[in-house]
Backbone as CSV, one residue per row, in Angstrom:
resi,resn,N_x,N_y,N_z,CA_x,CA_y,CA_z,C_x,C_y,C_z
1,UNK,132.582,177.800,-87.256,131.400,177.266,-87.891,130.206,177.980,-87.279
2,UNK,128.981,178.517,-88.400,128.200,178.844,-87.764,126.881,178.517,-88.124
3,UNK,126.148,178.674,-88.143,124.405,178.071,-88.574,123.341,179.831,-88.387
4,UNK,123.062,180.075,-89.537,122.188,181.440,-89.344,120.919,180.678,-89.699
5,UNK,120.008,181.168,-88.870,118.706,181.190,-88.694,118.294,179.934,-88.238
6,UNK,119.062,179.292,-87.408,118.889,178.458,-86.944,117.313,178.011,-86.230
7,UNK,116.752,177.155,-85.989,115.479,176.895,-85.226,115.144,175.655,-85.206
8,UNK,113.931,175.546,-84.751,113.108,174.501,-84.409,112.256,173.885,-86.042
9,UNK,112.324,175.231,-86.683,111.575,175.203,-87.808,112.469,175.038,-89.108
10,UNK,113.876,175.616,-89.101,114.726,175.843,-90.211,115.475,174.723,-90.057
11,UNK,115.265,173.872,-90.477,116.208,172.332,-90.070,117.422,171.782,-91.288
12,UNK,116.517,172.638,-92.766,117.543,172.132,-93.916,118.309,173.615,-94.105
13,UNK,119.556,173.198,-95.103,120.485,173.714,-95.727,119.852,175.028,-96.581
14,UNK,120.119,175.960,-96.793,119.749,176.897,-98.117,121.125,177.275,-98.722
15,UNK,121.729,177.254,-97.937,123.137,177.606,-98.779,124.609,177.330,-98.007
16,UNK,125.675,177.441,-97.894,126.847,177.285,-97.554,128.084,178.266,-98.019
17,UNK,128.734,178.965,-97.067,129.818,179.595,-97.533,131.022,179.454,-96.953
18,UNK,132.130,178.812,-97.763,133.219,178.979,-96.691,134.145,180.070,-97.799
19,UNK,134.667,181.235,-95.819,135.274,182.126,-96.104,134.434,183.346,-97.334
20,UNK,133.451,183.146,-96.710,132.599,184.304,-97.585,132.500,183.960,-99.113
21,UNK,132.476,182.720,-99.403,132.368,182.545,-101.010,131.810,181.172,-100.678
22,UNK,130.850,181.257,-102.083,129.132,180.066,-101.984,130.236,178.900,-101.963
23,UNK,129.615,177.855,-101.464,130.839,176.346,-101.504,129.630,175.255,-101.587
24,UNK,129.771,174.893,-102.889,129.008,173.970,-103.852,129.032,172.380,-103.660
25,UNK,130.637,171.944,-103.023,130.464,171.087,-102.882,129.738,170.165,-102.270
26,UNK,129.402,168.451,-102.333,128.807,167.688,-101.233,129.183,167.476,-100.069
27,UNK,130.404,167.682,-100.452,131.417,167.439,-98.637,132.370,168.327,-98.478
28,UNK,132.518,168.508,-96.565,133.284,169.279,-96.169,134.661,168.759,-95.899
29,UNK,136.057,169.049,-96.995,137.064,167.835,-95.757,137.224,168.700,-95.152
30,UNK,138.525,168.290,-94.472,139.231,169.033,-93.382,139.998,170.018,-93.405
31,UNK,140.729,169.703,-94.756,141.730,170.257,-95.367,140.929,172.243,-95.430
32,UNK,139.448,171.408,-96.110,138.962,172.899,-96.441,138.555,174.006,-95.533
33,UNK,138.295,173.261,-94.009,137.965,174.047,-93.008,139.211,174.272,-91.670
34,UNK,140.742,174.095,-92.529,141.300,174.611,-91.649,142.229,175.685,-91.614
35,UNK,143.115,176.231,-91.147,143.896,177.563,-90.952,143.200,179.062,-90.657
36,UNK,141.974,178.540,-89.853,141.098,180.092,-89.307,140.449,180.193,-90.743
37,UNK,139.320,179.239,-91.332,138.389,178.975,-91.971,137.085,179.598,-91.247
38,UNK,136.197,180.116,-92.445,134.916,180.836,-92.018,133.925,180.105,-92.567
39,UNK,133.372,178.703,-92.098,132.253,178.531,-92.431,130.676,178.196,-91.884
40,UNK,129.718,178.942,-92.837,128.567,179.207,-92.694,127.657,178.571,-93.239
41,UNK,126.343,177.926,-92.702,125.410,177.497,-92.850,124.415,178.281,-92.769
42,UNK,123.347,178.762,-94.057,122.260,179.276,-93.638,120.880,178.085,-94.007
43,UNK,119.987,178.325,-92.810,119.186,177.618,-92.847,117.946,177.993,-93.212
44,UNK,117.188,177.248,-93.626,115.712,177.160,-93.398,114.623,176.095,-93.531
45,UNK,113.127,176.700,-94.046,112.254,175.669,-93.354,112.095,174.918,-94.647
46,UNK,112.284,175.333,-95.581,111.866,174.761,-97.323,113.141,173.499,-97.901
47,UNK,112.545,172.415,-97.987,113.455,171.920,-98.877,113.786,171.974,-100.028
48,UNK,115.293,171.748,-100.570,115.655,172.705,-101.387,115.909,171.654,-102.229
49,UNK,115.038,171.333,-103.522,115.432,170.096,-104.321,116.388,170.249,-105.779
């Protein structure tokens, strides 16, 4: 799991990828983040409505 652009300032979501492909859903199970799963959080300062 990782968080890009993390800060003091970038606090919400802009996007999500697991395993290098956009992941749309509202929730993460478990199921989806396991067997050496790649997922990414990019952040920033704008909320995204």
């Amino acid at each position: 799991m990782e968080a890009k652009n993390l800060s003091k300032e970038n606090l919400y979501v802009e996007k999500v990828e697991l395993n290098e492909q956009p992941y749309d859903k509202k929730t993460i199970t478990y199921k989806d983040t396991m067997n050496g799963s790649s997922l990414v959080f990019y952040m920033t300062d704008v909320v995204k409505k």
